[in-house]
C-alpha positions in Angstrom: 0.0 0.0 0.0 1.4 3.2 -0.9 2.6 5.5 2.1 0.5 8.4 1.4 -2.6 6.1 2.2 -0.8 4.5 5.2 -0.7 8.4 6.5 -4.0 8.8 5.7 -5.6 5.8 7.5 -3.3 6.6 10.2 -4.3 10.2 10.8 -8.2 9.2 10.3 -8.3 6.7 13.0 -6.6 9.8 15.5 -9.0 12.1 14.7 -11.6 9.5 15.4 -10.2 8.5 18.0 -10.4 12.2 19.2 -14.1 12.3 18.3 -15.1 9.5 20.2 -13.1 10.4 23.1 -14.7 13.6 23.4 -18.4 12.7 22.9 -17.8 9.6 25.8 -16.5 12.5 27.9 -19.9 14.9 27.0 -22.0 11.9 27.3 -21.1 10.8 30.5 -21.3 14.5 32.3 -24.9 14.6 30.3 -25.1 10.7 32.4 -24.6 12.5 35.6 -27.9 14.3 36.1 -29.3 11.1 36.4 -27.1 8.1 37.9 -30.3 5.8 37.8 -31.6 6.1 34.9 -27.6 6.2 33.7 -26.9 2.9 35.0 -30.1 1.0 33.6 -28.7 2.5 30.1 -25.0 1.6 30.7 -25.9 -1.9 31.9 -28.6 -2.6 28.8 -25.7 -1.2 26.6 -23.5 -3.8 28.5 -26.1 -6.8 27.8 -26.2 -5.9 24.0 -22.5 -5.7 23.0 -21.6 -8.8 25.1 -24.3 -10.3 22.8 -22.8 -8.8 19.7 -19.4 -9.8 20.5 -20.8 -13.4 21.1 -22.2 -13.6 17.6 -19.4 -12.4 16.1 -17.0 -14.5 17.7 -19.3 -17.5 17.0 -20.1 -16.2 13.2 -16.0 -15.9 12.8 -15.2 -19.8 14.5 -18.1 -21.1 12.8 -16.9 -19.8 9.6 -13.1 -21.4 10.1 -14.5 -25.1 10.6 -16.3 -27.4 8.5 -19.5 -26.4 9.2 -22.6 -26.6 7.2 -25.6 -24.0 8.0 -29.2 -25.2 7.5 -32.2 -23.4 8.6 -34.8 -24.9 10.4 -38.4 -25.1 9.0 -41.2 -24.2 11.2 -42.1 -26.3 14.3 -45.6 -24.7 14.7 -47.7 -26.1 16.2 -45.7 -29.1 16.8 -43.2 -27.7 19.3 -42.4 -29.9 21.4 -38.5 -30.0 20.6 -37.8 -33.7 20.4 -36.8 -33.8 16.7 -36.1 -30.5 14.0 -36.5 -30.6 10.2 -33.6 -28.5 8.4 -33.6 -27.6 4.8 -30.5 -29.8 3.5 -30.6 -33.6 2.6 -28.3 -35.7 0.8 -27.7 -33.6 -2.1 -25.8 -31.4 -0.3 -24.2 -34.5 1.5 -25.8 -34.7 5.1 -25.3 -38.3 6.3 -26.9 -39.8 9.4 -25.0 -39.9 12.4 -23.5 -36.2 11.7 -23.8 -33.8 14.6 -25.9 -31.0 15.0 -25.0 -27.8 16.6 -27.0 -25.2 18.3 -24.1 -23.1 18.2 -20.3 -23.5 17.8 -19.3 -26.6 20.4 -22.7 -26.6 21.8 -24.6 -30.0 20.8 -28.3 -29.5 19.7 -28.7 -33.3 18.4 -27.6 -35.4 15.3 -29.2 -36.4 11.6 -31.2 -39.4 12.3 -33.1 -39.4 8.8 -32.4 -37.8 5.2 -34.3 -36.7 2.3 -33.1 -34.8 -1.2 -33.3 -32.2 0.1 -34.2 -32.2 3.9 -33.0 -34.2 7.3 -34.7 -35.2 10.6 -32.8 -34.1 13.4 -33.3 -36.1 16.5 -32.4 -33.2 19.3 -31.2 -34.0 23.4 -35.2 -32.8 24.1 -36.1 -36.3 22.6 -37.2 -38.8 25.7 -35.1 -41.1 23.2 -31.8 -39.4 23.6 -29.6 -41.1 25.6 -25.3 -40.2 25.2 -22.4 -40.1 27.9 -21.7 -37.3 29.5 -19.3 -35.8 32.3 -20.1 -33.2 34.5 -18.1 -30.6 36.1 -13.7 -29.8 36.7 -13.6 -33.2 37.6 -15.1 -34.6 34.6 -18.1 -36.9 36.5 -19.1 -39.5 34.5 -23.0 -39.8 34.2 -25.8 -40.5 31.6 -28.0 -37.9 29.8 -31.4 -38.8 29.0 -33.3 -36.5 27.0 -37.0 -34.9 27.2 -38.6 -31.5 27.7 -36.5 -31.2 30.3 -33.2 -33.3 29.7 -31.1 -34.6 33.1 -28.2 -36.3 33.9 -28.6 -39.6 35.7 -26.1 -42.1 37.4 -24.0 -39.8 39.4 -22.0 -41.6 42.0 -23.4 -40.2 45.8 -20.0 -38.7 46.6 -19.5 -36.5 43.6 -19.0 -32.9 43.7 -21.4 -31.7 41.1 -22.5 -28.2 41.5 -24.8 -25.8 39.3 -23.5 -24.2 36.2 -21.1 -26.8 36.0 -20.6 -27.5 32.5 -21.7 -30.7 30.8 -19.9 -32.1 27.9 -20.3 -34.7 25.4 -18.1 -38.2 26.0 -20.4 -40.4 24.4 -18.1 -42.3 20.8 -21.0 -41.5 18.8 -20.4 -38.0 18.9 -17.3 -35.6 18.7 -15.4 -35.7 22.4 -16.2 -32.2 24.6 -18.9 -30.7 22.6 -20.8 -28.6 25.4 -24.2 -29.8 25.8 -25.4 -27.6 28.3 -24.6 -27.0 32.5 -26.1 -28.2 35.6 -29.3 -26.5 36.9 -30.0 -25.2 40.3 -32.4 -28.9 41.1 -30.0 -31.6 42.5 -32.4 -34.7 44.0 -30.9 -38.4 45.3 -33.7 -40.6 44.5 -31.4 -43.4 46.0 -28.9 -43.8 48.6 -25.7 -44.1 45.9 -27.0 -42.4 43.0 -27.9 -38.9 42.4 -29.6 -37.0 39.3 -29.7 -33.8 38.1 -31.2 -31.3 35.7 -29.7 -29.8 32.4 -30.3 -26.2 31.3 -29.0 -25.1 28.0 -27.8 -21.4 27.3 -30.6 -21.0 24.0 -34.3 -21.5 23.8 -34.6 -24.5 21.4 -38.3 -22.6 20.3 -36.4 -19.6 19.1 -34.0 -21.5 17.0 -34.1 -20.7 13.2 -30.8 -22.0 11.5 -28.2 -24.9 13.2 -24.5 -25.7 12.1 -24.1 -29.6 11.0 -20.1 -30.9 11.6 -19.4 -32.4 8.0 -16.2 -34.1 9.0 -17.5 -36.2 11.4 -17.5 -40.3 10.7 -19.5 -42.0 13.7 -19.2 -45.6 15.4 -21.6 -47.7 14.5 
């Protein structure tokens, strides 16, 4: 790039730099009038770029692995979450067995049934599901089982599970690690050596509209 533009790139991103500076400065004296309603705007401000930066990150990480993106017909009325139909089949190469993301690492379910042009996606909302899991630092072994509201079953007595402790995939039918959600607050011990717990996920599977199928993926059978 010729220097000139260098210079000029360079001296635009001062003066912007200036301009923003400045207008922070003005807003937050403006802010000062009113600390409460100042804080309710700072902290919604908060909320919304964490979220953007999310997405972005996501959207870039997504975009640097073999990922496919499918969108995700409507479910209405028939919400209940156990299985999703996407808009890609075997044309564009889905096989059974591939993984399903909700997001990048974050296990939503896998192709159970293809079409030309669409798949079935059994998700972990199916009473069906059933994959290895472990739970926590200490990587508890336990068993999800799937339905409206998925939990983890099979936890030794002793361990130290605790909630928002994350809950990743182990199961050989799936890729190792892939986060499938984190503990919720509602431990119970139906028995004396076994405990079982309840799995929240970070995303509404209702609101989903589009998922990210891992293409290099070859499964057990």
């Amino acid at each position: 790039m010729p220097k000139k533009y260098i210079l000029f790139f360079i001296l635009l991103s001062a003066l912007l730099g200036i301009y923003f500076y400045q207008r922070n400065i003005f807003i937050g004296l403006d802010k000062l009038k009113n600390p409460n309603q100042s804080l309710t705007e700072l902290h919604l401000e908060n909320q919304g770029l964490r979220q953007e930066i999310k997405e972005l990150t996501n959207k870039l990480n997504l975009n640097s692995q073999p990922y496919l993106t499918a969108q995700v017909y409507s479910r209405y009325p028939f919400n209940d979450n156990q299985s999703l139909i996407i808009d890609a089949g075997f044309k564009t190469g889905i096989k059974i067995g591939w993984p399903v993301l909700a997001a990048e690492h974050y296990l939503l379910g896998k192709i159970i049934k293809t079409k030309a042009n669409i798949s079935e996606v059994e998700t972990i909302f199916s009473p069906d599901w059933r994959s290895a899991v472990k739970v926590g630092p200490l990587g508890i072994e336990a068993l999800l089982v799937g339905g409206r509201q998925p939990k983890l079953e099979f936890i030794p007595a002793n361990a130290k599970i605790n909630p928002g402790d994350d809950v990743l995939s182990v199961s050989p039918d799936l890729p190792l690690n892939l986060l499938v959600g984190k503990v919720s607050d509602a431990i119970s011990q139906p028995t004396a050596s076994l405990w079982q717990a309840k799995l929240k996920t970070d995303y509404d599977p209702n609101q989903l509209k589009k998922v990210f199928i891992i293409t290099d993926y070859e499964r057990i059978d």
